[in-house]
Backbone as a ProteinNet text record, in pm:
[ID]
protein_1_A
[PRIMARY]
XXXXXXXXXXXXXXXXXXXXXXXXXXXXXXXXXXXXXXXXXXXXXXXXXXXXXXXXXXXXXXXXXXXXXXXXXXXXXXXXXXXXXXXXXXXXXXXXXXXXXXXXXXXXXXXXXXXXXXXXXXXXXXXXXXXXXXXXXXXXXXXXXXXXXXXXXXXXXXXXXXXXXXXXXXXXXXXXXXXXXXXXXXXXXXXXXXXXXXXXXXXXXXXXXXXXXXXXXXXXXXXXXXXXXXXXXXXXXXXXXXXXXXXXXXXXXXXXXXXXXXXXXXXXXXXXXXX
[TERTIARY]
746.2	741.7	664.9	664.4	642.3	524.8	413.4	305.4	196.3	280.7	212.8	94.2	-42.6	-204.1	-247.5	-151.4	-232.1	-355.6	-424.4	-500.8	-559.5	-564.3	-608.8	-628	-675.5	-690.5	-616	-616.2	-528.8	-574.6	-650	-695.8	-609.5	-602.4	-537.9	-420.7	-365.7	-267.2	-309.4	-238.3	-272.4	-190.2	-70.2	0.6	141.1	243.7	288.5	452.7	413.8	492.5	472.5	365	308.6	307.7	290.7	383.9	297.8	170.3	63.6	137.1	204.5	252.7	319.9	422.5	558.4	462.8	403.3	341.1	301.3	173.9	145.7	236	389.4	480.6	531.7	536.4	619	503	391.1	377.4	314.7	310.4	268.4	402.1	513.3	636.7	683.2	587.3	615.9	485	421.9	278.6	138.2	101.5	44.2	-102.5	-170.9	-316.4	-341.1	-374.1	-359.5	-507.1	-596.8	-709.1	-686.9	-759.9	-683.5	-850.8	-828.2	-976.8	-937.3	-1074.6	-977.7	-1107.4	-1067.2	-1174.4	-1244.5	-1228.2	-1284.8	-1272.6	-1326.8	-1288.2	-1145.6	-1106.9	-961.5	-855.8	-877.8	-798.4	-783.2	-910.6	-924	-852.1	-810.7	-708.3	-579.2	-566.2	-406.3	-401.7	-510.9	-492.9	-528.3	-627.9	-569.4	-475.3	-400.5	-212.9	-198.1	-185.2	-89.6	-166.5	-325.2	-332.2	-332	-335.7	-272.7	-147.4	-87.9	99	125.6	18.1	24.5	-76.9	-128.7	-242.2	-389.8	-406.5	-501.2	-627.9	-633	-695.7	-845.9	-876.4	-1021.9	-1066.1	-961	-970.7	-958.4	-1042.4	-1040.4	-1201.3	-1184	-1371.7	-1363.3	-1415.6	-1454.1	-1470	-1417.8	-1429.1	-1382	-1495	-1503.4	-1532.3	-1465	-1431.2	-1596.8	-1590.6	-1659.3	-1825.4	-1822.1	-1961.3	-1994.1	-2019.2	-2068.3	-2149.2	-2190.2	-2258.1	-2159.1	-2045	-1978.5	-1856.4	-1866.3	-1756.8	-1842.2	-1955.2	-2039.8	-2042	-2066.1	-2048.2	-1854.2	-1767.2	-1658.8	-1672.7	-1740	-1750.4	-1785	-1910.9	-1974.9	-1909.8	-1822.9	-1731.4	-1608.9	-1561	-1437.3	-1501.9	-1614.6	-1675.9	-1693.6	-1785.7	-1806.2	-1680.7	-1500.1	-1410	-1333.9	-1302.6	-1179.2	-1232.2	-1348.1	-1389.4	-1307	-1237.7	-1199.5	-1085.4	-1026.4	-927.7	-824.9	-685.7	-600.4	-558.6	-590.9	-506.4	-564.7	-557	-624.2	-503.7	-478.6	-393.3	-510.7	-487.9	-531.1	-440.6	-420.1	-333.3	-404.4	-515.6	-595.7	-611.9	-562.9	-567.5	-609.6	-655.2	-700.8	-742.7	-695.6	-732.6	-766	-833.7	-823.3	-736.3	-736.4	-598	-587.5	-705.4	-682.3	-600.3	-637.8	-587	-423.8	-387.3	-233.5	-122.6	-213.5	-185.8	-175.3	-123.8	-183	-199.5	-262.9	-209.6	-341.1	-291.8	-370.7	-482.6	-514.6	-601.7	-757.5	-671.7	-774.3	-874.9	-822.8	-890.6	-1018.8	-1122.1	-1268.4	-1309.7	-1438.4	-1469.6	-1495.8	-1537.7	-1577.2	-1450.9	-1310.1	-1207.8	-1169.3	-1193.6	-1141.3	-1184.9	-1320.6	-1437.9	-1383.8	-1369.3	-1346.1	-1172.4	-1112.2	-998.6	-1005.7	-1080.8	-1097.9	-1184.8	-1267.6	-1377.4	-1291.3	-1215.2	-1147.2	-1043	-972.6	-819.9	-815.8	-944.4	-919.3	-1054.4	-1110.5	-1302.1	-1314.1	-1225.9	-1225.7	-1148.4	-1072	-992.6	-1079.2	-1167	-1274.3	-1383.7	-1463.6	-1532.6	-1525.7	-1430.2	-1332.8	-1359.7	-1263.8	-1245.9	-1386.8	-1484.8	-1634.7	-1671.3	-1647.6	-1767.9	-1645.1	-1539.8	-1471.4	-1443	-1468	-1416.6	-1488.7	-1578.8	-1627.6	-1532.7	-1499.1	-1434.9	-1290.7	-1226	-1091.7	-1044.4	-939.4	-893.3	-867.2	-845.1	-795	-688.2	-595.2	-481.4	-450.3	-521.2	-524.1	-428.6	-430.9	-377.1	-431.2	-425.6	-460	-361.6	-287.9	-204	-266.4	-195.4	-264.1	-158.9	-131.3	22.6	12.5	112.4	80.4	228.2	237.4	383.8	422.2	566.9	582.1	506	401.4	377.9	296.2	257.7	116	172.8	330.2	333.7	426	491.1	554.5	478.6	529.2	490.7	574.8	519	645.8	514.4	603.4	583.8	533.7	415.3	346.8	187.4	219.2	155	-17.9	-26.5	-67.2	-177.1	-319.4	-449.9	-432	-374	-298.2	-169.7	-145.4	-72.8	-204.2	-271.8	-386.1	-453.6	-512.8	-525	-448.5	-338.7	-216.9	-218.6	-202.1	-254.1	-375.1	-455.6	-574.8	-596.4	-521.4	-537.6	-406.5	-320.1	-217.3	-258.4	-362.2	-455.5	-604.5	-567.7	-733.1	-652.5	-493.4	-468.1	-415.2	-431.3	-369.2	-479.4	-605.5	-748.1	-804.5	-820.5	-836.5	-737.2	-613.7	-502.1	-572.8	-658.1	-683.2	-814.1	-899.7	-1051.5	-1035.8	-978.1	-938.9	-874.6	-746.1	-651.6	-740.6	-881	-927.4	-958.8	-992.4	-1064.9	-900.3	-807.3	-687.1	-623.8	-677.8	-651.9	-593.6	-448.4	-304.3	-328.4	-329.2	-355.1	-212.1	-162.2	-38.3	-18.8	45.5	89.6	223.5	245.6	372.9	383.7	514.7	551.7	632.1	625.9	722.3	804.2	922.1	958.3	931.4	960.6	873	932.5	833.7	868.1	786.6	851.5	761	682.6	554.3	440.8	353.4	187.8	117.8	29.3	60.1	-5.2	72.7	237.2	330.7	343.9	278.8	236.7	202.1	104.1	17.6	105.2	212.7	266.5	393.3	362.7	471.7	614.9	672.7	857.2	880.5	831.9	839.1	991.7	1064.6	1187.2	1277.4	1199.8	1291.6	1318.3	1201.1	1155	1258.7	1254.1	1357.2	1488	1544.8	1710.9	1683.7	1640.3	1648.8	1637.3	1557.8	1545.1	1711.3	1716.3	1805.4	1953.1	1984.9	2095	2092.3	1986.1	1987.6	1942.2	1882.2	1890.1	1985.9	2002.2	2104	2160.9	2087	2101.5	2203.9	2153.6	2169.7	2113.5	1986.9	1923.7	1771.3	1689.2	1518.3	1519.7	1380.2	1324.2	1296.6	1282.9	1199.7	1107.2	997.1	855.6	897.6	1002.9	996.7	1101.5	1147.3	1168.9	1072.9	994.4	839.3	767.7	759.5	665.9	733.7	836.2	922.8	889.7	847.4	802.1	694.1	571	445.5	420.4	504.4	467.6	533.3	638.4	639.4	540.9	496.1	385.3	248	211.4	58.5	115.9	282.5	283.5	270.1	279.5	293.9	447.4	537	685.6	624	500.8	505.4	387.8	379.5	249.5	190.4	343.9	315.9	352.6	301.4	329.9	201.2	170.7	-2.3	24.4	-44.3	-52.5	67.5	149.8	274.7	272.4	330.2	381.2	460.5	553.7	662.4	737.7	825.7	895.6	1000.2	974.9	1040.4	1113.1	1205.8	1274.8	1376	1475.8	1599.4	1680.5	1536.5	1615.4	1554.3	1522.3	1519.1	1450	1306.7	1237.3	1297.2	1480.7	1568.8	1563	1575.6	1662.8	1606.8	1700.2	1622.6	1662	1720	1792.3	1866.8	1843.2	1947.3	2108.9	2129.1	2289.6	2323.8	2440.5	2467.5	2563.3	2568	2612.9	2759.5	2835.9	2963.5	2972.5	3018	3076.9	3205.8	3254.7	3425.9	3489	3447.1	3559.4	3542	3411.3	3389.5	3286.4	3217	3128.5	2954.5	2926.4	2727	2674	2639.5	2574.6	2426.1	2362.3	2179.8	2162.9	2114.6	2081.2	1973.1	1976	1836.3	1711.7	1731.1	1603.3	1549.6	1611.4	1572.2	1631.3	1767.5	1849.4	1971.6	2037.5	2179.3	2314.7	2386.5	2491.9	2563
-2264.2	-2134.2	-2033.7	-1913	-1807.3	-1808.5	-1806.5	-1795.6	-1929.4	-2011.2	-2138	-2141.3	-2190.6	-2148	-2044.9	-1943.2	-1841.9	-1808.5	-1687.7	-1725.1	-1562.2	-1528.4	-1382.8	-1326.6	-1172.1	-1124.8	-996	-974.7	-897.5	-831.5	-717.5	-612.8	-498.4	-522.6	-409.8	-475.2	-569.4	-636.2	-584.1	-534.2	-457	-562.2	-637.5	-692.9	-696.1	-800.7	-870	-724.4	-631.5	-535.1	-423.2	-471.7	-378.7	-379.1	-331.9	-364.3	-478.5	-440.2	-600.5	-751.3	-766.9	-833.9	-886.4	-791	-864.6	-842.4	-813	-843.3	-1027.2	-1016.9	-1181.5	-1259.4	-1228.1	-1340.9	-1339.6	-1253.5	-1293	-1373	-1337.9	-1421.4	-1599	-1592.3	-1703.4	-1798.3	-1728.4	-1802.4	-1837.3	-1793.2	-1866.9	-1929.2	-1935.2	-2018.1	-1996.8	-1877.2	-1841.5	-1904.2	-1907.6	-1913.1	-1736.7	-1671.2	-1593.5	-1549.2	-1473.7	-1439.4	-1331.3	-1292.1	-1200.9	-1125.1	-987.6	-894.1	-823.5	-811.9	-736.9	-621.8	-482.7	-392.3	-384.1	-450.8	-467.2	-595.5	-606.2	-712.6	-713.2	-532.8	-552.7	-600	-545.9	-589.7	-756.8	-835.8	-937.2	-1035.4	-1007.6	-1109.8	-1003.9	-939	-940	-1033.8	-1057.2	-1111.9	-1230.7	-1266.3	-1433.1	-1513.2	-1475.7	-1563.5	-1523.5	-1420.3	-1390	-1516.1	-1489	-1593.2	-1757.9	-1779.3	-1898.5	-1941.5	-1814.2	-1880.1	-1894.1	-1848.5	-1884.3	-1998.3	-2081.7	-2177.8	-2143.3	-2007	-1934.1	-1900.3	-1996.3	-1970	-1953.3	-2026.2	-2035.4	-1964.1	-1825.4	-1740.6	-1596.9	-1559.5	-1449.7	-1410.1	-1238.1	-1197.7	-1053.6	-1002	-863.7	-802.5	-684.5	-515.3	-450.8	-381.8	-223	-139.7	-60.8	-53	55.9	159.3	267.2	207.4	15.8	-2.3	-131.5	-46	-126.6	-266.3	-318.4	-465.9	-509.7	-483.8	-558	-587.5	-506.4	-556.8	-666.3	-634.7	-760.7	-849.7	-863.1	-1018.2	-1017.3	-999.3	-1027.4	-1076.8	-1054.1	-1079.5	-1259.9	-1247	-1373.7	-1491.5	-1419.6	-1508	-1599.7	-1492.9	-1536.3	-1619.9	-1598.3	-1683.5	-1802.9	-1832.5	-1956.3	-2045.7	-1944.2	-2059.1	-2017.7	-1974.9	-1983.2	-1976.9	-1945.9	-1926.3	-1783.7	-1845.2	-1725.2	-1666.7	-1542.1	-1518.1	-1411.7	-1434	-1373.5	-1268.2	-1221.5	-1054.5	-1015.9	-906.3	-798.4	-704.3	-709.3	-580.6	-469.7	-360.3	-267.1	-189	-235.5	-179.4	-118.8	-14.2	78.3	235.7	325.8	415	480.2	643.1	649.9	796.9	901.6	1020.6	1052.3	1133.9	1181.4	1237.8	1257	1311.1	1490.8	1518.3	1685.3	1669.7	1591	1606.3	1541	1540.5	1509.2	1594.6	1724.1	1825.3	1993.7	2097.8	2211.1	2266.6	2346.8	2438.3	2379.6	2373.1	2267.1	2333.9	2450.5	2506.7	2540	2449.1	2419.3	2324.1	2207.2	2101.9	2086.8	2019.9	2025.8	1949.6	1997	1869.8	1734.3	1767.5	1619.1	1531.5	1585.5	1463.8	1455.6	1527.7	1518.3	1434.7	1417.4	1309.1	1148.4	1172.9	1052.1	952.5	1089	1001.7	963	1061.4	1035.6	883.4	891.4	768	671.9	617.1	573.9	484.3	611.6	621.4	559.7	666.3	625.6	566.1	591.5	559.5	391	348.9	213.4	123.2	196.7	85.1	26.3	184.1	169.1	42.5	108.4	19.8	-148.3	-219.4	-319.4	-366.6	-285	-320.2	-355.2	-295.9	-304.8	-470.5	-430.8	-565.8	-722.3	-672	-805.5	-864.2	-774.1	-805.6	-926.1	-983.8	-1041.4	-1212	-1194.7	-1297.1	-1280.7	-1189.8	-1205.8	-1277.9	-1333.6	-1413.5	-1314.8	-1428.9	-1328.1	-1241.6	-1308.9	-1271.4	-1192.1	-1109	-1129.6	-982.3	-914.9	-802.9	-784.9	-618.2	-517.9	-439.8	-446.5	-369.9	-271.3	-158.7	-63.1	16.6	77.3	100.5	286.1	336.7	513.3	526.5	661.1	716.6	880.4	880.5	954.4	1126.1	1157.9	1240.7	1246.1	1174.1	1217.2	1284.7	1313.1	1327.1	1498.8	1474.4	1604.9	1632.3	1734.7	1796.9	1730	1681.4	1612.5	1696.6	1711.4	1780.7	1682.4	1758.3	1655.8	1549.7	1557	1464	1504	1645.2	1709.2	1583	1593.7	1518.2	1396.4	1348.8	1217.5	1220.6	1333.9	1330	1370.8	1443.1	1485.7	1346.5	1289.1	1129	1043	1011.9	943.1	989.9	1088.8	1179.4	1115.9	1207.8	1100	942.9	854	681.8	701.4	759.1	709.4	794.8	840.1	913.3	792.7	753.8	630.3	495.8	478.6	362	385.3	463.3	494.4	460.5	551.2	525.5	398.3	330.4	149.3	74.9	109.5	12.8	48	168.8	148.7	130.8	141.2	85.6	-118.5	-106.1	-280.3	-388	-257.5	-314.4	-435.1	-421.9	-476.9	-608.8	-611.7	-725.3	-800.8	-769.9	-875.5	-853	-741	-707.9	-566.7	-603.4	-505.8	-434.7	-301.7	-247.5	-143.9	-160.5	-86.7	-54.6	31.3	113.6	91.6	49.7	79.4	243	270.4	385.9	379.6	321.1	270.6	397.3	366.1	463.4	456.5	550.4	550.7	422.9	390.5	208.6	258	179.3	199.5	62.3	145.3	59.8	183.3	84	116.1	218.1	239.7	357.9	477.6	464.2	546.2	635.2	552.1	625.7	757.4	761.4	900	1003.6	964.3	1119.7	1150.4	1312.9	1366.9	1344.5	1336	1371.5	1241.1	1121.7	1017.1	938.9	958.8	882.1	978.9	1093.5	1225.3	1193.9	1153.2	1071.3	979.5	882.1	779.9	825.8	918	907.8	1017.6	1082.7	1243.5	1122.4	1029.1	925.1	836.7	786.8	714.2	800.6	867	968.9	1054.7	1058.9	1098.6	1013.8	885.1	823.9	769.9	747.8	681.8	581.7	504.8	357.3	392.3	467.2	519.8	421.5	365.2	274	309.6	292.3	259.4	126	128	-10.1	-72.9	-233.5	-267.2	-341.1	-395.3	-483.3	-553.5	-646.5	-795.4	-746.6	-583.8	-573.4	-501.4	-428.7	-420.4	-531.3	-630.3	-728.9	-847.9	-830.8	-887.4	-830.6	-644.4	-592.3	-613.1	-629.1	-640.6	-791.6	-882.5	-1017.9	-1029.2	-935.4	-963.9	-861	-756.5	-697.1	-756.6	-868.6	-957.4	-1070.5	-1071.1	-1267.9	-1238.6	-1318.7	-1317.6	-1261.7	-1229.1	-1162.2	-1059.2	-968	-794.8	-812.5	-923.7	-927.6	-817.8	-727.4	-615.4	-477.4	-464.1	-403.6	-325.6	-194.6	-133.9	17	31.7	193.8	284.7	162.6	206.1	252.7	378.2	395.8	360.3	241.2	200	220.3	314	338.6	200.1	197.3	90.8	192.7	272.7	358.4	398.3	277.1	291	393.8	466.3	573.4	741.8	741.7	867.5	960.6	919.2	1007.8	1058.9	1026.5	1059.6	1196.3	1215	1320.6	1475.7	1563	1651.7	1763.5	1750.8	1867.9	1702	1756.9	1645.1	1643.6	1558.5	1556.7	1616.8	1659.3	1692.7	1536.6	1544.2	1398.9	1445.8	1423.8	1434.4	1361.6	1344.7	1237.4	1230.1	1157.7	1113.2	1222.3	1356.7	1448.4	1580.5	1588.3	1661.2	1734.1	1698.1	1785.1	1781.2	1864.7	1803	1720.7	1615.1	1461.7	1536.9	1611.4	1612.8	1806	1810	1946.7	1991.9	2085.7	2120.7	2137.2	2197.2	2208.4	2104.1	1978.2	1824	1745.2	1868	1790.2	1774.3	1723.7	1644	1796.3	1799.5	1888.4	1838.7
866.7	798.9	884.1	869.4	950.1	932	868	799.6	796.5	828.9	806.9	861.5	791.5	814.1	864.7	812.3	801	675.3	643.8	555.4	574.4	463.5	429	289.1	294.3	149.4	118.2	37.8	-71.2	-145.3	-128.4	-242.2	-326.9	-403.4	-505.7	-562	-607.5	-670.4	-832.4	-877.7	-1027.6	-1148.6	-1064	-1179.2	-1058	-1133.1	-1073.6	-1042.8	-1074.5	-997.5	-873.1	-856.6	-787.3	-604.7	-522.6	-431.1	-343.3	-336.2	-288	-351.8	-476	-492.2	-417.7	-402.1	-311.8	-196.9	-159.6	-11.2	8.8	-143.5	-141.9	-136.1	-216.9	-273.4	-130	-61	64.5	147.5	155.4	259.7	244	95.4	27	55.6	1.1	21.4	175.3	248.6	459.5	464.3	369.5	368.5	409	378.6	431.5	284.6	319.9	211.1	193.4	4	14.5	-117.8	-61.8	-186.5	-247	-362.6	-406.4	-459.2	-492	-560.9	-661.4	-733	-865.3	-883	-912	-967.6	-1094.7	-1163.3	-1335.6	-1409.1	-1513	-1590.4	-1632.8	-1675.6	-1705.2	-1637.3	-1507.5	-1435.5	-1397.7	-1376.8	-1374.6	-1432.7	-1577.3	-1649.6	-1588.2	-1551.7	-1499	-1299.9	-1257.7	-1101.9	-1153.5	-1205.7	-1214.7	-1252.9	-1349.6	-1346.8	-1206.5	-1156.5	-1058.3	-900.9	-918.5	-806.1	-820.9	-987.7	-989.2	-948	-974	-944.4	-779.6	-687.3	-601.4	-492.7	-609	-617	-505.1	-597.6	-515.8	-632.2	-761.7	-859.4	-824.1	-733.7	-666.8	-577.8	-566.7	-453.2	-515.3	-605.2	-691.4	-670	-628.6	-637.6	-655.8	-722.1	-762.8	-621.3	-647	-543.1	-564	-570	-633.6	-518.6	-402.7	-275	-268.9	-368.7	-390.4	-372.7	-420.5	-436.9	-310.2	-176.5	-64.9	-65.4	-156.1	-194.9	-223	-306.6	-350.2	-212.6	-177.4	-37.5	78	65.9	200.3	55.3	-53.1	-120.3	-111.6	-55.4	-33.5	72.3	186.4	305.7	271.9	239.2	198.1	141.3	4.7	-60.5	13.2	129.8	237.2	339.2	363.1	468.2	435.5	337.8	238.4	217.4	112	109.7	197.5	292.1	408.6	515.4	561.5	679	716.2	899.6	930.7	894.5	901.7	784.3	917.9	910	946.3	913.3	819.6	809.3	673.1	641.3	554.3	506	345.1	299.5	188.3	256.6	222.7	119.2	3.5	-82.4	-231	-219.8	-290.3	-258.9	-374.2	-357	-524.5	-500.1	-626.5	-574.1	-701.8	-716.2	-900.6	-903.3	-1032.4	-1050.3	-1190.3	-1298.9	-1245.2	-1216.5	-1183.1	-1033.1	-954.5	-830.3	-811.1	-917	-921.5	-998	-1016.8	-1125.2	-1107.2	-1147.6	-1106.6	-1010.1	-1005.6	-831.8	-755	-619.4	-490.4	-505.8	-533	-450.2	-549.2	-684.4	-786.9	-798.2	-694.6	-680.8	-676.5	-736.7	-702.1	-610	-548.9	-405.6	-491.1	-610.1	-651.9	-646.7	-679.5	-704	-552.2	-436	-324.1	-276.7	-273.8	-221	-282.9	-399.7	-467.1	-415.1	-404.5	-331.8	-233.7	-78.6	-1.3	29.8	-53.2	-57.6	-80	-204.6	-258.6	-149.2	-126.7	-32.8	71.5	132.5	305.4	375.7	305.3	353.1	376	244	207.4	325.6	341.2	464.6	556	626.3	786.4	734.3	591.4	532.5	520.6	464.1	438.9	584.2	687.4	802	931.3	895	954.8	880.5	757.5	678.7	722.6	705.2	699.7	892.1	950.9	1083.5	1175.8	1125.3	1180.2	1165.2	1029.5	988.6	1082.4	1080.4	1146.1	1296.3	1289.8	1426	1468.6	1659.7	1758.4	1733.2	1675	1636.7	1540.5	1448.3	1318.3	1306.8	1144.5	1123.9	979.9	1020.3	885.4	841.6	706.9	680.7	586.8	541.2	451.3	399.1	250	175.9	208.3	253.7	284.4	159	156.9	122.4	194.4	150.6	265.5	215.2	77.2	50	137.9	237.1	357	488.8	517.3	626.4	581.4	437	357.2	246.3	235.5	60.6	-9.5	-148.1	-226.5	-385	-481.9	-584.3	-654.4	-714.2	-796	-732.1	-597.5	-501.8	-479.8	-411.7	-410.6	-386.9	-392.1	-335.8	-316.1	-361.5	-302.3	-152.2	-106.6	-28.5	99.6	74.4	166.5	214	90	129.5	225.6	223.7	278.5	429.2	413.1	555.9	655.8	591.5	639.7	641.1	565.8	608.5	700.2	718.7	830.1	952.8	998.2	1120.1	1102.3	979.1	1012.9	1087.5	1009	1070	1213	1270.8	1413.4	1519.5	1484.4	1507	1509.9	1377.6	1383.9	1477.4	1528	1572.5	1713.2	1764.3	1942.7	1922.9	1833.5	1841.7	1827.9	1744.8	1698.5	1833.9	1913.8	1964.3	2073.7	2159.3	2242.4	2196.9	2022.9	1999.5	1909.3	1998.6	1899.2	1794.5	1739.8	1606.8	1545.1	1500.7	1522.6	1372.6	1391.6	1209.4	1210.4	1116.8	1040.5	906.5	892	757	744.9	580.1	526.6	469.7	439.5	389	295.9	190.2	93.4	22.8	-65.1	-103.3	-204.7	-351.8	-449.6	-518.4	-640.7	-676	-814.4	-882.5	-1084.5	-1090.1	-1021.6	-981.7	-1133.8	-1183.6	-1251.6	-1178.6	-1094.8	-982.8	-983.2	-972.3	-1023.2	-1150.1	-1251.7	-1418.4	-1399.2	-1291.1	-1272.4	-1207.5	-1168	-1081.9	-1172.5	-1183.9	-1280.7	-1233.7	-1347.2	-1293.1	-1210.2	-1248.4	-1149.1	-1175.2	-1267.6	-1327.6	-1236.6	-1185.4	-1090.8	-1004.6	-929.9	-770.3	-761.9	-851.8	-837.1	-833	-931.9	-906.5	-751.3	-762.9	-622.7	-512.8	-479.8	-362.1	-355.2	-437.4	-502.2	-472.3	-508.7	-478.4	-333	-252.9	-87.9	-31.8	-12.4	84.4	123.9	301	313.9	283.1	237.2	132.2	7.7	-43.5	-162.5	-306	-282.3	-334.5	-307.9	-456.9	-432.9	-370.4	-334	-214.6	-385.6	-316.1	-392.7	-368.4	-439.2	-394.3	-291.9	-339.9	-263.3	-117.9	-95.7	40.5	112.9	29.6	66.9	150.2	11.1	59.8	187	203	339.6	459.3	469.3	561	602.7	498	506.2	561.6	556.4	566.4	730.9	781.7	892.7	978.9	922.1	1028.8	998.2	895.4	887.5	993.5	1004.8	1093.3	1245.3	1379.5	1497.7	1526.5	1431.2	1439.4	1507.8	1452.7	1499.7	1619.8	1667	1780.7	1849.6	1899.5	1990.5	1900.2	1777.3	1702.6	1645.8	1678.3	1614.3	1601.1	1490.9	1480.4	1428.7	1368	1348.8	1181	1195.2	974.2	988.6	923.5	913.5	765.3	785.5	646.1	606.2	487.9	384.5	304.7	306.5	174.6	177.4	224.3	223.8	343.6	449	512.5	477.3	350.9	264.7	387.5	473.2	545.8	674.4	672	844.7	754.1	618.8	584	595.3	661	721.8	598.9	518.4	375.2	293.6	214.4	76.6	66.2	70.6	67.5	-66.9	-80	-218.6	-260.6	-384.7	-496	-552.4	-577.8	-642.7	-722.7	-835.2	-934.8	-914.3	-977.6	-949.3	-966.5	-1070.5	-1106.8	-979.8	-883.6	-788.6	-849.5	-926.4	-944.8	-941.2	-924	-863.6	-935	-911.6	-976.4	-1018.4	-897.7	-846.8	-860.5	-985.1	-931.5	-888.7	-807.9	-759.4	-848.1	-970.5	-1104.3	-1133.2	-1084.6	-1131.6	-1253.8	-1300.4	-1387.7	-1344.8	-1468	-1406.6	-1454.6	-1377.5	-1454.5	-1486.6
[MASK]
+++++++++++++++++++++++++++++++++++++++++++++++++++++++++++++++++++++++++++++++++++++++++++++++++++++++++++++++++++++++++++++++++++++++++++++++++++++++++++++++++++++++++++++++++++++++++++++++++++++++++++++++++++++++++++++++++++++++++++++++++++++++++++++++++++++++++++++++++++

């Protein structure tokens, strides 16, 4: 198997749709050993089924990215049961409710800080405390979308974020690159993830993606998590610094195709409804 003794962690798995999921299920399923973190108690009963089903029940530890003790007792925890550890998914992000809302220019520094902290702070962080543990070989992945590189409606402080971790993961891939260690970004396309709840008009996202990509199909987790499992294996060896889009195509598109239905008439209208 592709994966076989490998051995790594997994932060931000929210529930078994979410796209860290199909990241774990893929690389669990080439064998890889896989830990998992959870931010709360609530969350906690949703990651333990999920790291039992991948007989990782004994590999569950609180992080809360925002609270620096709790990431060096992650450090501690990985050292203690796996020793050294192959690869790192960086799949946490987080803005407040104002910063996904309303006109940009309303935003307060307090929710900016908080995403930023949150978003992108956490990766470098993560990546300092845990590095000692990582093989020669190892890899860091981390989840972007394509609202960091465009404007996409609705996105707004969360796209500023995205921005900034896909300029952090470019940065980590030539500071890292000397000591062995390959860091990359996915770019998924949008997915009805519990992270998704928060952005308006999101049932929009889906058909408007869905109806112009060249696919003419949303991604889903488990071709997500197929991507992610070949840029954590020795498949992407010579592979760093890369955003790699997962979304069917949607980010070639330079204007939207128009949609026809069978009788010739516009499927997609521009207002965001159907005619």
């Amino acid at each position: 198997m592709i994966m076989n003794g490998k051995k790594g962690v997994i932060l931000g798995v929210a529930n078994n749709k979410s796209i860290a999921y199909g990241i774990a299920k893929a690389c669990a399923d080439q064998g890889a050993q896989v830990a998992f973190t959870y931010l709360n108690d609530s969350l906690k009963k949703r990651v333990e089924p999920i790291a039992a089903e991948f007989g990782s029940e004994n590999l569950v530890y609180p992080c809360d990215v925002s609270n620096p003790d709790e990431i060096k007792a992650l450090k501690d925890s990985l050292e203690k049961d796996l020793g050294q550890i192959d690869f790192i998914v960086h799949s946490i992000a987080f803005a407040p409710k104002e910063g996904l809302s309303g006109r940009f220019y309303d935003i307060s520094k307090d929710a900016f800080d908080i995403a930023m902290d949150v978003s992108v702070y956490s990766l470098i962080e993560i990546t300092r405390e845990l590095k000692p543990l990582l093989s020669e070989n190892s890899s860091i992945l981390t989840l972007s979308y394509y609202g960091g590189a465009k404007y996409i409606p609705n996105y707004n402080l969360m796209g500023i974020a995205k921005a900034a971790l896909e300029m952090t993961t470019r940065y980590l891939a030539e500071d890292l690159g000397k000591d062995g260690c390959r860091v990359n970004a996915i770019s998924a396309g949008p997915i009805k993830t519990l992270a998704a709840a928060g952005i308006g008009e999101f049932r929009f996202m889906l058909k408007w993606n869905e109806a112009h990509a060249p696919l003419k199909k949303n991604v889903t987790t488990s071709e997500v998590g197929n991507s992610g499992m070949y840029l954590l294996s020795d498949l992407s060896s010579a592979v760093t610094g890369e955003i790699h889009y997962v979304d069917c195509g949607y980010n070639i598109m330079g204007m939207p195709a128009t949609i026809f239905d069978e009788d010739g008439k516009q499927k997609i209208a521009w207002n965001g409804t159907d005619k």
